[in-house]
C-alpha positions as CSV (number, residue, x, y, z in Angstrom):
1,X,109.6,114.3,173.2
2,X,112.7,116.5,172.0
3,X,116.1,115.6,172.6
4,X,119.2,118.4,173.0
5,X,119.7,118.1,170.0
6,X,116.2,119.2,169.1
7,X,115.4,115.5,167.8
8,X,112.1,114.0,167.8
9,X,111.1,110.5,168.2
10,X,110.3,110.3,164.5
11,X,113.5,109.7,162.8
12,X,115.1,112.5,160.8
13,X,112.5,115.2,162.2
14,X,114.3,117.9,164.1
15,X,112.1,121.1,165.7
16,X,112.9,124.1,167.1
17,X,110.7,127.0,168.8
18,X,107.1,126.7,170.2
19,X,106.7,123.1,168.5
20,X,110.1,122.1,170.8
21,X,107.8,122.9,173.6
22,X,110.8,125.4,174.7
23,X,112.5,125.1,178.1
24,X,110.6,128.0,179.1
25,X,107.2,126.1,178.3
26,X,104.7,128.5,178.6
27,X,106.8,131.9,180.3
28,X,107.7,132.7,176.9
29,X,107.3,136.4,178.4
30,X,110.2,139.1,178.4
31,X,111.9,137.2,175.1
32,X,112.2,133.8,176.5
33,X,111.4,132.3,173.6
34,X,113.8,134.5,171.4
35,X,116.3,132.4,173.0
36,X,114.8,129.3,172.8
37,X,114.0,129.3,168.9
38,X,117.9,131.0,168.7
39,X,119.7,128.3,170.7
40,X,117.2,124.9,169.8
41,X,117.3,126.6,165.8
42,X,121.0,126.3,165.7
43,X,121.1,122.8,167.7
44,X,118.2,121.8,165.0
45,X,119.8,123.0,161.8
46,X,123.3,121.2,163.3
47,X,121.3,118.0,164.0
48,X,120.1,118.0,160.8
49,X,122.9,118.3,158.8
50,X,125.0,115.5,161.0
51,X,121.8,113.4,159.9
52,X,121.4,114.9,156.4
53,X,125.2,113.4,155.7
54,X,124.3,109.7,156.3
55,X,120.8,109.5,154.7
56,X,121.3,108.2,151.2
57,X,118.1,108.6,149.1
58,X,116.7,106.2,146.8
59,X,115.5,106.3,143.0
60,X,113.0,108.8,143.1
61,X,109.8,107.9,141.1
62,X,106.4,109.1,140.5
63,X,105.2,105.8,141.1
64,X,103.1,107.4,144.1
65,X,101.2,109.4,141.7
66,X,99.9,106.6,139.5
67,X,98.7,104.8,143.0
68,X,97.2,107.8,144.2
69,X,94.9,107.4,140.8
70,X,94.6,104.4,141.2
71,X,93.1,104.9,145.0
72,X,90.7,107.2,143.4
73,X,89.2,105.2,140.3
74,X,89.0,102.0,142.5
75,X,86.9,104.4,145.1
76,X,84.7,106.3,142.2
77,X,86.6,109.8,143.3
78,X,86.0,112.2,139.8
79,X,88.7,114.8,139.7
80,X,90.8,116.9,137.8
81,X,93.7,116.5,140.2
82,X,96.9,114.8,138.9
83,X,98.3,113.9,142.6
84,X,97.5,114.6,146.4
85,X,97.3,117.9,147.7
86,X,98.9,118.6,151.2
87,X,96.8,121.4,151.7
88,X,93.2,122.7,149.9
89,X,92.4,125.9,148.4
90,X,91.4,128.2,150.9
91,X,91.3,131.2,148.4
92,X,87.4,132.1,147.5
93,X,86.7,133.9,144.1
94,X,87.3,137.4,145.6
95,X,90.8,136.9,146.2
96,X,91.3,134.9,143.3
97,X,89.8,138.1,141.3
98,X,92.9,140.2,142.2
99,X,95.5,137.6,141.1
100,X,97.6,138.5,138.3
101,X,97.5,136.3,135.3
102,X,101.2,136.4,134.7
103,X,101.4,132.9,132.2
């Protein structure tokens, strides 16, 4: 659920656009949803902002990176990764071929 001020339920998460589910829901025909990403992308980014002033981070650490390693060794995981990936690798050796070795 999305608020009017394009909040979600999950604290500090704001959307905007198709995720908002837009007020036009699915007639995003005839540049509905032009106005929908325009006028819930300026309430988000306010929203945010407002939030962004009263969040106050803490130390920041790379203690999660020695836990991840942990998680694998304890689990017999062998890998040259040095911390979680969000995302994997979806390029396959042709594309990789064409990359420019710029190092």
């Amino acid at each position: 659920m999305v608020n009017d001020r394009a909040e979600t339920s999950v604290s500090g998460f704001f959307v905007a656009g198709e995720v908002a589910g837009s007020v036009h829901e699915k007639n995003r025909l005839m540049g509905n949803s032009v106005r929908g990403y325009s006028v819930f992308g300026k309430r988000a980014g306010v929203s945010t902002a407002e939030y962004a002033r009263g969040v106050f981070p803490r130390k920041l650490t790379l203690d999660h990176v020695a836990h991840y390693s942990k998680m694998l060794t304890e689990e017999g995981v062998k890998t040259s990764n040095k911390a979680p990936i969000l995302l994997p690798d979806y390029r396959e050796k042709r594309v990789l071929s064409r990359s420019l070795d710029i190092l």
